[in-house]
C-alpha positions in Angstrom: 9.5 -7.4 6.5 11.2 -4.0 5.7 13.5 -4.0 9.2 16.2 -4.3 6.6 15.7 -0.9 5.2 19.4 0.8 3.8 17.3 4.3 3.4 14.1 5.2 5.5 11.4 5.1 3.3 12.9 3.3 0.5 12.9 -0.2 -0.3 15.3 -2.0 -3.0 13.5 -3.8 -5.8 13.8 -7.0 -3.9 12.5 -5.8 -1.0 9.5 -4.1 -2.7 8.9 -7.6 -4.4 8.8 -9.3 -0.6 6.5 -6.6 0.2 3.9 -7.7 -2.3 4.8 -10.9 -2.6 5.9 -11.1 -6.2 9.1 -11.6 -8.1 11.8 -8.6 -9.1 11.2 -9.1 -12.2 7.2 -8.3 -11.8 8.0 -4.7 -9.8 9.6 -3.6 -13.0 7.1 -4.6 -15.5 4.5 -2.4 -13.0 7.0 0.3 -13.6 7.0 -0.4 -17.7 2.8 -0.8 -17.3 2.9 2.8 -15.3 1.4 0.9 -12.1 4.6 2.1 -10.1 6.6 4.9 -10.3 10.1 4.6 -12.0 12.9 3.9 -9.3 15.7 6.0 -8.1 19.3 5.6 -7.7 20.3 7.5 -4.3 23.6 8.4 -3.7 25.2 6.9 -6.2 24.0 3.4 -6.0 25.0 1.8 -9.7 23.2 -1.0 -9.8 20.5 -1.1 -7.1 17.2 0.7 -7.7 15.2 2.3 -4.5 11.3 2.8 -4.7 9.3 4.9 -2.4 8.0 2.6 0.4 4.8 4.7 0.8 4.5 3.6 -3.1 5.0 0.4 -2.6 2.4 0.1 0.3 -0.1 1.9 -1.6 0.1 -0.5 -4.6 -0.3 -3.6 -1.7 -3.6 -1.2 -0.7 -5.0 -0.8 -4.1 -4.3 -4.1 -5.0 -4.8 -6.7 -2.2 -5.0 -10.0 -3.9 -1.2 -9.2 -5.7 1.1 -12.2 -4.8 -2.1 -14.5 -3.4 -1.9 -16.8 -6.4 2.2 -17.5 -6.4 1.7 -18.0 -2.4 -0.9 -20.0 -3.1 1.3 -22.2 -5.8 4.6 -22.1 -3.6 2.3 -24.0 -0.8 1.2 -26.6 -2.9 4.9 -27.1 -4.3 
């Protein structure tokens, strides 16, 4: 799931979302809601924001049923 890693122990927005099983656009309003820590640039990345992997797995922990009810609609799609 995260062998595509650029920085170890980071994750892109994307990737964090495939991690939970949500959509990009549902990492950031955790970030908005104070659920997730704000997101880094590293190295001068413009437009790609990094997370904390370790952050992103302890959300997944805290929260296991996140992303059960979209899998659950994209099966019966």
């Amino acid at each position: 799931m995260t062998s595509d890693i650029l920085l170890p122990g980071w994750v892109t927005a994307t990737q964090a979302a495939k991690m939970l099983g949500v959509d990009g656009a549902y990492i950031h309003r955790l970030v908005a809601l104070g659920n997730l820590p704000e997101g880094r640039r590293i190295d001068g990345a413009e437009r790609v924001t990094f997370f904390r992997e370790s952050d992103i797995k302890y959300y997944l922990k805290t929260h296991p049923k996140v992303g059960l009810k979209r899998a659950a609609n994209q099966q019966t799609a």
